[in-house]
C-alpha positions as a Markdown table, in Angstrom:
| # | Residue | x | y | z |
|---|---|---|---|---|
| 1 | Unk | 115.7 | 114.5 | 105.2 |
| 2 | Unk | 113.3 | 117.0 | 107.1 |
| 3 | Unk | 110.9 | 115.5 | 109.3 |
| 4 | Unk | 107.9 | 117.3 | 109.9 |
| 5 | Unk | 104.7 | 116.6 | 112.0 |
| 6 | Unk | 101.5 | 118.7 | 110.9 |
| 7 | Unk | 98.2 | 118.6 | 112.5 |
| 8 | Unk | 94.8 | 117.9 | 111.1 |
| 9 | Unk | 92.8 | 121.0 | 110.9 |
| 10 | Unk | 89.7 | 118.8 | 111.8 |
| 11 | Unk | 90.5 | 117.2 | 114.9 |
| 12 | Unk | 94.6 | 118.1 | 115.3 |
| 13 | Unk | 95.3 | 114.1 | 114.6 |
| 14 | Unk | 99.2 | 114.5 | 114.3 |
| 15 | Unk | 100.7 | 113.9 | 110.7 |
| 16 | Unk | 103.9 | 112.9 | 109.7 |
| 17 | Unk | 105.7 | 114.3 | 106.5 |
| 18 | Unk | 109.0 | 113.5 | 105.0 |
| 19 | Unk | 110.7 | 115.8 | 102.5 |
| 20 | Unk | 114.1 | 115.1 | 100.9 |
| 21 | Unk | 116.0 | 117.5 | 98.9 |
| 22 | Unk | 118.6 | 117.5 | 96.4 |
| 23 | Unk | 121.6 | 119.0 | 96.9 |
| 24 | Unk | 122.0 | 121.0 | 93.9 |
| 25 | Unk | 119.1 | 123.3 | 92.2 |
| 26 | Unk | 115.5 | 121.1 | 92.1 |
| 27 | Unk | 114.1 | 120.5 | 88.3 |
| 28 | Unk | 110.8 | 119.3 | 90.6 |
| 29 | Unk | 108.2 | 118.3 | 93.2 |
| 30 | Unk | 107.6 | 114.9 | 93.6 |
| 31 | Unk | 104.7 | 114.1 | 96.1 |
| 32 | Unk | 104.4 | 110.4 | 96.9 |
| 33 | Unk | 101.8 | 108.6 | 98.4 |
| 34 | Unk | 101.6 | 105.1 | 99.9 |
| 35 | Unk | 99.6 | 102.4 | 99.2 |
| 36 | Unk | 96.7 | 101.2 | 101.7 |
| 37 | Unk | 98.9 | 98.7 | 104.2 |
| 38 | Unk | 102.0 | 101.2 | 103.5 |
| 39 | Unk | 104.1 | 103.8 | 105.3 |
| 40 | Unk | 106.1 | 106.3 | 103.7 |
| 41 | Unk | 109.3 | 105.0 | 105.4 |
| 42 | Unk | 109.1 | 102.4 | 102.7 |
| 43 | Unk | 109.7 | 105.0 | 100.2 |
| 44 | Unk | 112.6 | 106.5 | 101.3 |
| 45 | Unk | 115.1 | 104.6 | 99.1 |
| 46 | Unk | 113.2 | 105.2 | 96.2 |
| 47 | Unk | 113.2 | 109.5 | 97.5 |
| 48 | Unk | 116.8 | 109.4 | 98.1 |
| 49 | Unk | 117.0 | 108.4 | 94.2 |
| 50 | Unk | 114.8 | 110.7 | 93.1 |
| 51 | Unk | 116.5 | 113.2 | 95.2 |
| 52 | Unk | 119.7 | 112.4 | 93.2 |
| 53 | Unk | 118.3 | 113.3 | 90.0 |
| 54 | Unk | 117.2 | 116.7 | 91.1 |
| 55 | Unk | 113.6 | 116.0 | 92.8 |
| 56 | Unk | 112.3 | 117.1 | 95.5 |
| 57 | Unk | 110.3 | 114.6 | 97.0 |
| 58 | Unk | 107.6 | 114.8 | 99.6 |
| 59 | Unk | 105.8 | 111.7 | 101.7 |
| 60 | Unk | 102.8 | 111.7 | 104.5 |
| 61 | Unk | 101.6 | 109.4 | 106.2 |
| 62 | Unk | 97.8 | 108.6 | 106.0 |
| 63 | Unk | 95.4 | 108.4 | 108.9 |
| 64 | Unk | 96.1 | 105.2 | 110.4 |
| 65 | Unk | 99.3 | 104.4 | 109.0 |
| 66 | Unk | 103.1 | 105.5 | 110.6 |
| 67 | Unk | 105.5 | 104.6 | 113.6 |
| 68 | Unk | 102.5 | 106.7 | 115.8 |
| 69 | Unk | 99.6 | 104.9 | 114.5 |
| 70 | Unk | 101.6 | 101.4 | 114.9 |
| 71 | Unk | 101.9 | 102.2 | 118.4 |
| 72 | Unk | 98.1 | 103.0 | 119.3 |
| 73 | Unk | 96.8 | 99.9 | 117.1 |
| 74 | Unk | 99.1 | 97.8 | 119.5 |
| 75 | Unk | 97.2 | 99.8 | 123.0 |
| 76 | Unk | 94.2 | 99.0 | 121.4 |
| 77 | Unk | 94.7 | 95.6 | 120.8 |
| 78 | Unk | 96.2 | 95.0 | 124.4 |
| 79 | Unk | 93.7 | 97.2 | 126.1 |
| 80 | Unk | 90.6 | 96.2 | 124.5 |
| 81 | Unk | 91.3 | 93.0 | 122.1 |
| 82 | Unk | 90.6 | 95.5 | 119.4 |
| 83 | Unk | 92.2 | 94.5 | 116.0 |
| 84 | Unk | 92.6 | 97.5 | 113.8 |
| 85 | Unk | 94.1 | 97.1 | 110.4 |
């Protein structure tokens, strides 16, 4: 799996992006994208699986959503009693 972070071209709000590859010659390009409450981590079975029939698969994370974006909500909320969903 590569792991890559990209940064917004509007305001350079880090991105996350996961790509898995197959290991033999790719027939295609899947590009996934979560659901509202989601992260792409809970994807990654379903990649690896794709992956094994020749896909290559691609996940972001949207603003707001991700490990990184966990982690602020939680400041927020501790700082300033700010929910953020």
């Amino acid at each position: 799996m590569i792991i890559e972070t990209l940064l917004s071209k509007r305001d350079q709000l880090p991105l996350e992006l996961a790509i898995i590859e197959p290991e033999g010659e790719a027939i295609g390009i899947i590009q996934l994208i979560h659901g509202m409450s989601e992260h792409k981590e809970r994807y990654y079975n379903f990649m690896n699986y794709l992956s094994q029939q020749g896909y290559i698969c691609a996940i972001h994370d949207h603003r707001g959503h991700g490990e990184r974006h966990i982690t602020f909500r939680i400041f927020l909320y501790k700082r300033y009693n700010i929910y953020c969903r």
